[in-house]
MDAnalysis code that builds the backbone (N, CA, C; Angstrom):
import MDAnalysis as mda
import numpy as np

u = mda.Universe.empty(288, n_residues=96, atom_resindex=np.repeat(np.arange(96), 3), trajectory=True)
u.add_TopologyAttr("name", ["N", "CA", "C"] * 96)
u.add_TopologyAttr("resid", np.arange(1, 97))
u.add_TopologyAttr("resname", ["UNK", "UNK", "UNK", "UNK", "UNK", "UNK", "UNK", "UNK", "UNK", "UNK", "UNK", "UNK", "UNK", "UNK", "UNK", "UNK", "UNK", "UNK", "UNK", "UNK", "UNK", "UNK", "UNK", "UNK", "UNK", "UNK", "UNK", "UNK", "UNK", "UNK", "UNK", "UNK", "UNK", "UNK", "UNK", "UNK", "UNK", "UNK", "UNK", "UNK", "UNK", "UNK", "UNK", "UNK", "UNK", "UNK", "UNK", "UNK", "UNK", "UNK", "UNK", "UNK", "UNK", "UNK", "UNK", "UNK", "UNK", "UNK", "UNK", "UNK", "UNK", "UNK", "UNK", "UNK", "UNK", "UNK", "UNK", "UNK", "UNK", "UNK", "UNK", "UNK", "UNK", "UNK", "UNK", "UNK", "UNK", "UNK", "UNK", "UNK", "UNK", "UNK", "UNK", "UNK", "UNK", "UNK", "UNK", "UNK", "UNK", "UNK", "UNK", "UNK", "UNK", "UNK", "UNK", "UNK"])
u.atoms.positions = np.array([
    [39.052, -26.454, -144.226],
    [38.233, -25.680, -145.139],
    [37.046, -26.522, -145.573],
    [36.212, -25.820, -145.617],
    [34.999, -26.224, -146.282],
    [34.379, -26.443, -147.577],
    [34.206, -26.949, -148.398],
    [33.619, -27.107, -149.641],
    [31.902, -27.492, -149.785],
    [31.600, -26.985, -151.215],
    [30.176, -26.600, -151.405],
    [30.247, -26.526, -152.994],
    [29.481, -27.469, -153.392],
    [29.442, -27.330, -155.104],
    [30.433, -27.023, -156.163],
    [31.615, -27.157, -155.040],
    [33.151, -27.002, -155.715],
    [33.934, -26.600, -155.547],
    [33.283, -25.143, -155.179],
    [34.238, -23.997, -154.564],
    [33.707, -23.941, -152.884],
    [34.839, -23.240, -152.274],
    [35.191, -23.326, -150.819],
    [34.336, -22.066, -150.422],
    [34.050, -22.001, -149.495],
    [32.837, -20.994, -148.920],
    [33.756, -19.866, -148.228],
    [33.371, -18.565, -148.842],
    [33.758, -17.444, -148.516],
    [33.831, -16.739, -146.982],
    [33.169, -17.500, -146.426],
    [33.139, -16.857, -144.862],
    [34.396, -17.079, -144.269],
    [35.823, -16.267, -144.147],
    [36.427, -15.905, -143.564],
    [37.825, -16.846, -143.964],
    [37.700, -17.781, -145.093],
    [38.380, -18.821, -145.448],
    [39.987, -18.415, -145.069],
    [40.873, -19.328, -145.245],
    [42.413, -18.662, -145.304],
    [43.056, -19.037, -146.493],
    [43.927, -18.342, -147.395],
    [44.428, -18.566, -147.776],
    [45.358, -19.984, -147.716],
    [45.866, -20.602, -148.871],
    [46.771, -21.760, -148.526],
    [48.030, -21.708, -148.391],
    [48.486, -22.502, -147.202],
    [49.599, -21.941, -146.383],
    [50.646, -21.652, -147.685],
    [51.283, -20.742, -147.137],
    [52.962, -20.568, -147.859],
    [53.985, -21.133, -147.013],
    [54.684, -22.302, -148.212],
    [56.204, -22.472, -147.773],
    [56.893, -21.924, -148.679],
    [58.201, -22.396, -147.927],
    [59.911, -21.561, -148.445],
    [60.266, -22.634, -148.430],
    [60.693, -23.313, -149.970],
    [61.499, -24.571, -149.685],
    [62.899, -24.071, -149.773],
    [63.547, -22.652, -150.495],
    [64.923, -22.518, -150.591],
    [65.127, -21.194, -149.615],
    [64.706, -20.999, -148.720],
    [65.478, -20.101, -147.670],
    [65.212, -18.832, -148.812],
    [64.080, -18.207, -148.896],
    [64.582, -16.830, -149.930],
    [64.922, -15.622, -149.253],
    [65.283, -14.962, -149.510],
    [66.506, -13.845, -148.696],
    [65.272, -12.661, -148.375],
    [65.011, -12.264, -147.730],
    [64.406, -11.116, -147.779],
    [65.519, -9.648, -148.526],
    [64.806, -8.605, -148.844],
    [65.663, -7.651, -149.445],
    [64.817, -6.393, -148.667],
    [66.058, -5.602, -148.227],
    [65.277, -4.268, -147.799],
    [65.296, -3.204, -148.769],
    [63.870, -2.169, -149.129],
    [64.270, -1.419, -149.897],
    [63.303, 0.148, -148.839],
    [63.609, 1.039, -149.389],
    [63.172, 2.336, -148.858],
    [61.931, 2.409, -149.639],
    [61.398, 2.429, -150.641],
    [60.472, 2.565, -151.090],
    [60.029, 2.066, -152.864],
    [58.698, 2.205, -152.885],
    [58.434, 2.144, -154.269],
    [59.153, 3.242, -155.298],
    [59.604, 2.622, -156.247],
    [60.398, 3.697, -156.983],
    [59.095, 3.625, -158.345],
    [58.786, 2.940, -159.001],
    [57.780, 2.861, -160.070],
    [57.253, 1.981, -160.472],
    [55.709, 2.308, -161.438],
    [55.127, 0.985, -161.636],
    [55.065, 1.097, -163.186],
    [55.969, -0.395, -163.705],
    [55.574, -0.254, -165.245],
    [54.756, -1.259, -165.713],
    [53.997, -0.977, -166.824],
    [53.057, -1.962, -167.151],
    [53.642, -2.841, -168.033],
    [53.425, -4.291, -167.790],
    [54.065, -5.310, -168.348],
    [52.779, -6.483, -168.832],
    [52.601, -5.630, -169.902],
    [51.103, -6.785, -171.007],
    [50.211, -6.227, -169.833],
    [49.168, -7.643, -169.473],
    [48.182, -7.440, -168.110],
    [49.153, -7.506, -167.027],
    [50.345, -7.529, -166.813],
    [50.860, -7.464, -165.316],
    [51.402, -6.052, -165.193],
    [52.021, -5.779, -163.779],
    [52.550, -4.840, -163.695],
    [54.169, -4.892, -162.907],
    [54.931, -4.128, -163.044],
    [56.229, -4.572, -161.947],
    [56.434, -3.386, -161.502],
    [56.364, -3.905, -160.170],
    [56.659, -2.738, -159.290],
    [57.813, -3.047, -158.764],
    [59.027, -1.634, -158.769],
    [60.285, -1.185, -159.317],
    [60.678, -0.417, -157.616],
    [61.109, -1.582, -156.729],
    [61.609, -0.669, -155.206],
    [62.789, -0.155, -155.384],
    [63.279, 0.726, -154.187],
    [64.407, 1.254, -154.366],
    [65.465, 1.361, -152.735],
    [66.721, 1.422, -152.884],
    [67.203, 2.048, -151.405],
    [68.551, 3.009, -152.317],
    [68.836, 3.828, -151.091],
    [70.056, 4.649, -151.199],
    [71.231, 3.962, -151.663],
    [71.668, 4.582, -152.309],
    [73.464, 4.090, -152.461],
    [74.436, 4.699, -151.608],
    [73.927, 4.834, -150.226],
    [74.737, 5.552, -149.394],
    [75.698, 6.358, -149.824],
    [76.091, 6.791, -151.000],
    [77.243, 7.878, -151.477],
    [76.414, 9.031, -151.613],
    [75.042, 9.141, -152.525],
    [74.014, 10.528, -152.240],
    [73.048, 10.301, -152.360],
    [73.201, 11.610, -152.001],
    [70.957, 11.579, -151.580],
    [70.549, 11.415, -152.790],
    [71.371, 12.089, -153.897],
    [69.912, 12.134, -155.286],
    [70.538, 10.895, -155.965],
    [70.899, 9.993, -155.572],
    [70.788, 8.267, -156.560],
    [70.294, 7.050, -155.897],
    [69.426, 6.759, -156.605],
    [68.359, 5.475, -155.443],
    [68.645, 4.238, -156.430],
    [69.131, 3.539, -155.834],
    [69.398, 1.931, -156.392],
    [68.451, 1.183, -156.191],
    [67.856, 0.323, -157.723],
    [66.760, -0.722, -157.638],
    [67.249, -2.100, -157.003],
    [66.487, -1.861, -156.125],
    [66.644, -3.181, -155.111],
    [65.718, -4.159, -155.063],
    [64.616, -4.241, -155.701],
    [63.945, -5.502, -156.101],
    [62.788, -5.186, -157.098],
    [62.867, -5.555, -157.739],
    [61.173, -5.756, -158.852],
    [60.720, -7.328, -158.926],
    [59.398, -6.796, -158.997],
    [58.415, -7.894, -158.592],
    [57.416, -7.792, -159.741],
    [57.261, -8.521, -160.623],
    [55.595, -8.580, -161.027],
    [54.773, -9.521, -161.000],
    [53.562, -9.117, -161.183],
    [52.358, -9.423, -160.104],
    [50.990, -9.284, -161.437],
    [50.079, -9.620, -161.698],
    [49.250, -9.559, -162.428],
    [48.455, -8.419, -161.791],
    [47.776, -7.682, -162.487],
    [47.297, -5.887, -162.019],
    [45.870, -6.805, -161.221],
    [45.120, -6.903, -161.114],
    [44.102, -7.658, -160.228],
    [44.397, -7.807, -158.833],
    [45.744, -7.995, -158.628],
    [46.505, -8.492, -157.435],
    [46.775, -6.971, -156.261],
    [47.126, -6.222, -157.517],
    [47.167, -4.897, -156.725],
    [46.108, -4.048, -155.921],
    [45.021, -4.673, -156.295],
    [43.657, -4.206, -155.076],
    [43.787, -5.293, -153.860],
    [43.941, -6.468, -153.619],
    [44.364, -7.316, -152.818],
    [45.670, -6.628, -152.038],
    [46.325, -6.284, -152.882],
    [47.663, -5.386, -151.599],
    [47.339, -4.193, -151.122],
    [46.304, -3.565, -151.563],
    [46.387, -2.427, -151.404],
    [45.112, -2.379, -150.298],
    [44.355, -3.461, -150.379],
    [43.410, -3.394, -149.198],
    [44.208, -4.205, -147.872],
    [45.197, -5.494, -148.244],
    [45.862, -5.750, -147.302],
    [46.619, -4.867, -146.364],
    [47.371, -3.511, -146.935],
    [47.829, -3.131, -146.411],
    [47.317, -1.774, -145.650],
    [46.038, -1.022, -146.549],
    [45.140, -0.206, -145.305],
    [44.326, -0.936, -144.569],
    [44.198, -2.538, -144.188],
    [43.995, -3.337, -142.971],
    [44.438, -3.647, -142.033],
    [45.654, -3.409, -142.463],
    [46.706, -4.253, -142.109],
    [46.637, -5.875, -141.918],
    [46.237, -6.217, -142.880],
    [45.620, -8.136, -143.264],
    [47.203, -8.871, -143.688],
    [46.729, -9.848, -143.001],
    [47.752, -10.962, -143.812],
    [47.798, -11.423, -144.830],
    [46.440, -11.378, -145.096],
    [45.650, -11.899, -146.112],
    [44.498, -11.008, -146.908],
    [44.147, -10.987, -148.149],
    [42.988, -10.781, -148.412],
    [41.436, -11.048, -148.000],
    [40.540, -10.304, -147.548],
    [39.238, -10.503, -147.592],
    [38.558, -11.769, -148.553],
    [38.795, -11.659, -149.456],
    [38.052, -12.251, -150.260],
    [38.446, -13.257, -151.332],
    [40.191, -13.793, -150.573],
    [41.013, -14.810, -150.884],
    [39.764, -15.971, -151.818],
    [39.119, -16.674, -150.961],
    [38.431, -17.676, -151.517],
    [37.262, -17.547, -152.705],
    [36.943, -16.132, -152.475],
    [35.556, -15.931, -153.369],
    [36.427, -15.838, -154.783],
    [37.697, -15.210, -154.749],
    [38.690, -14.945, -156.010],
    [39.317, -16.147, -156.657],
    [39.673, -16.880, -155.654],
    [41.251, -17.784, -156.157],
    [41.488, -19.159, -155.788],
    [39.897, -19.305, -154.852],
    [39.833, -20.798, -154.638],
    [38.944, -21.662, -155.200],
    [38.995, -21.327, -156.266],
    [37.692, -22.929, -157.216],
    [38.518, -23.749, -157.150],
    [38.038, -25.036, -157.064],
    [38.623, -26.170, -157.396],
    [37.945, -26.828, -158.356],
    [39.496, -27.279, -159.130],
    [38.971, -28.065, -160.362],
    [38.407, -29.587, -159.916],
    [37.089, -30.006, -160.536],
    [37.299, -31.147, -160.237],
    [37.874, -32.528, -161.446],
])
């Protein structure tokens, strides 16, 4: 990566790698079940079947995420990106 007056230059930068130092489990869920607002964050509330019936959906993972974050997923995923566009122009200043 490149640097320039502090911050890292927006042309096409990558995000910084992600590790897993404890093996985290992935969880499968069927879908978003709801989004509640938590202060400035939000948690979004997935769900899967309880295989006994159709009308009871078991919460299978919540996540929150600061609401800012949710235009970053939401363009990641009508891209289909790994990453955000505009990772560096957002989230990469460096302190010096």
């Amino acid at each position: 990566m490149t640097k320039a007056d502090g911050v890292f230059n927006t042309q096409r930068e990558t995000a910084p790698e992600l590790i897993e130092i404890f093996g985290t489990a992935d969880t499968w869920s069927e879908g978003l079940g709801r989004i509640d607002r938590v202060g400035p964050c939000r948690r979004l509330v997935f769900f899967g079947s309880d295989g006994m019936s159709t009308r009871t959906r078991v919460i299978t993972a919540k996540i929150i995420l600061p609401a800012e974050v949710l235009f970053d997923i939401a363009e990641m995923l009508a891209g289909d990106l790994p990453q955000p566009h505009a990772f560096a122009a957002r989230h990469c200043a460096v302190a010096n």
